[in-house]
N, C-alpha and C positions, 0 to 999 in steps of 0.2 A: 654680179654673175651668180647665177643660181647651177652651184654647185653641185645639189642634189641631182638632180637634172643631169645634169652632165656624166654622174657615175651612173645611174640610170643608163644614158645614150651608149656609155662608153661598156656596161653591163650587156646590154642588148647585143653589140656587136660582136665581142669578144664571147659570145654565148656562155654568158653568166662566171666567166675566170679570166680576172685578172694579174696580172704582172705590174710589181711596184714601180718599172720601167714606164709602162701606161700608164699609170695614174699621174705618174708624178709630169711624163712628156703633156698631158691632158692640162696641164697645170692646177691640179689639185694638192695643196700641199701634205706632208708627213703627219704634222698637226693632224690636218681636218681626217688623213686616213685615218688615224687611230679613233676621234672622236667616232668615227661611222661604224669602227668596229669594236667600239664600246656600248654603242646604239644596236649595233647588232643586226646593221644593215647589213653589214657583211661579212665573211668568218679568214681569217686569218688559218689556213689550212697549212703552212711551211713559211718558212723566211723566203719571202717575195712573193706570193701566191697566197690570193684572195679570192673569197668564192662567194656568189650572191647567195640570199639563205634557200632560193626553191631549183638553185643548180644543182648538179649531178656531178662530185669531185671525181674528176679522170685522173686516176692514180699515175698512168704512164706518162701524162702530161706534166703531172706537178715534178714525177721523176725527174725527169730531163729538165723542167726548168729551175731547178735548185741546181742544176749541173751543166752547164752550156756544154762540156768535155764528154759527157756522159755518151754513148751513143747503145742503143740497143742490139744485142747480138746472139749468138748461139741459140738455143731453144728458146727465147723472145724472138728473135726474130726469124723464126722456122715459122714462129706461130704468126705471126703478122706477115708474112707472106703464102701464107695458106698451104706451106709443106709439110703440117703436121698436124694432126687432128685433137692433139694433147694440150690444154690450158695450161700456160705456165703455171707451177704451183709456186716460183717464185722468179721475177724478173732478174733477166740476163744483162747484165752491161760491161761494155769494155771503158780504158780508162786510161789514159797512159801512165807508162810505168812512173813510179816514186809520186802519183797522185794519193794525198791523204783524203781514202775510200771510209776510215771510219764510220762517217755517217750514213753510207749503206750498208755498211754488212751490219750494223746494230739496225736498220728498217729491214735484214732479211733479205736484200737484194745481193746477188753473187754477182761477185765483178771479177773482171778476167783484167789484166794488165797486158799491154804490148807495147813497144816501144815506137814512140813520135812518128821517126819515116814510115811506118805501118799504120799507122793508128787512123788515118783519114782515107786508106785506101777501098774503097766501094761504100762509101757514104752516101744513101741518098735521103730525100723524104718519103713516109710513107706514112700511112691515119693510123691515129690510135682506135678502136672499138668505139668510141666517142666522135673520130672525123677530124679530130686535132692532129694539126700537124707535127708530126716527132722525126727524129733522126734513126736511121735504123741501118745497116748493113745490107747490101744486094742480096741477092739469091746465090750470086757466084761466091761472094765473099763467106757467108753465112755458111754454104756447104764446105767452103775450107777450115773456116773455125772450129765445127764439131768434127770436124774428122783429124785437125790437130788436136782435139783435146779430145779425142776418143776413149781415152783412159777414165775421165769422170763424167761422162755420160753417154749413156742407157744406149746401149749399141742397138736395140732396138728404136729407138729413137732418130738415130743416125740412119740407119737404115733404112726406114720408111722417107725421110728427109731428100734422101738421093734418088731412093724410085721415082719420087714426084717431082723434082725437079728435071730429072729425064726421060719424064713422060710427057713434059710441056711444052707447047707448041714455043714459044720463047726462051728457050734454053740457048746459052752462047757459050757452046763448049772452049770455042778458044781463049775465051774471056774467062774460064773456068779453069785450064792449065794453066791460063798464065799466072794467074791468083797463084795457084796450088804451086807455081815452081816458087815464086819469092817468100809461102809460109811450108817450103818444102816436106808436102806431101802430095807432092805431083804423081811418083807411084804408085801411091795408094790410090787417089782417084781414077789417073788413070785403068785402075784393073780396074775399078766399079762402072766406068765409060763402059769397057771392051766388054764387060758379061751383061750390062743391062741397058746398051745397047743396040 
C-alpha cells in the first residue's frame, strides 16, 4: 500500500489538518507518522494535530481538538455568532469544574469553569473563520454567560451583545429566560428584554 498516497488523500479531505485519530483509523501507523514528520511532510502543530506544510493552522480548531471538554463561550462565542464586532484578543472556553485547565491559561486562553449538569446545556456546532467544525455555546446560552460574569467583562461588550441578539429575527426569548432562570440571572435579562424591547 502506498502510504504516501494515502496521507495525501487523507490531507486533501480533512483540508490540510489532521487528527492522530485519522491517521492511525487510516491505518497509517505511529512509526511511519513520525517518520513523515521528520521528513517534514507534515508539521506536528499540538499533541494530536498535524498540519500539512502549505495549510493554514486554525487555531480554534487545534483548541478544541487537544480538548474534546473544551467548549467555546462568553466573548468567543459572541464573536462567532456575529453579536460583537470585537476580535477576540484572547479565546474564551468553559470546562468543567476541577478540569486541569493548566495548559490553557499557559496558551493565554481564559477558561471559565461550571459545573457537569450545566456544562452541555446550549451546545451546538458552529465554523471556525476556517469552516471547521467546533463546539460553541448558543446565542441564548452565550447571553447568559456574559451577563453572569458581568463583573470581568467589558459592560460595553455585554451590552452591544444583547442589542443584537434582540434585534434578530431568530431571537427565542423563551429559550432565553429559561437559560437565564437555571444560571439565575433571569432578572437581569429580563429588565434588558423589557427596555430593548
Amino acid at each position: 500500500m502506498d502510504y504516501h498516497k494515502l496521507l495525501e488523500t487523507l490531507l486533501r479531505e480533512k483540508e490540510g489538518m489532521l487528527l492522530t485519530k485519522d491517521i492511525i483509523e487510516a491505518g497509517i501507523s505511529k512509526q511511519l507518522l513520525s517518520k513523515y514528520v521528520k521528513k517534514g511532510y507534515i508539521e506536528r502543530v499540538t499533541q494530536g494535530v498535524y498540519l500539512s506544510k502549505d495549510a493554514f493552522e486554525d487555531a480554534m480548531y487545534v483548541l478544541q481538538a487537544r480538548s474534546k471538554k473544551a467548549i467555546f463561550s462568553h466573548e468567543t462565542a459572541l464573536y462567532l455568532h456575529d453579536l460583537t464586532d470585537r476580535d477576540p484578543l484572547q479565546y474564551t472556553v468553559t470546562l468543567p469544574s476541577g478540569y486541569n485547565a493548566s495548559n490553557f491559561k499557559n496558551d493565554g486562553i481564559y477558561v471559565y469553569f461550571i459545573k457537569n449538569d450545566l456544562l452541555n446545556l446550549g451546545v451546538e456546532y458552529g465554523k471556525t473563520p476556517f469552516g471547521r467544525n467546533i463546539r460553541v455555546y448558543n446565542k441564548e446560552r452565550t447571553i447568559c454567560d456574559i451577563v453572569r460574569n458581568r463583573n470581568v467583562i467589558d459592560s460595553a461588550i455585554i451590552n452591544e451583545g444583547i442589542r443584537r441578539y434582540l434585534s434578530e429575527k431568530e431571537k427565542d426569548i423563551p429559550k432565553l429566560l429559561q437559560y437565564a432562570e437555571k444560571f439565575r440571572v433571569e432578572k437581569i435579562i429580563r429588565q434588558y428584554v423589557e427596555v430593548l424591547i
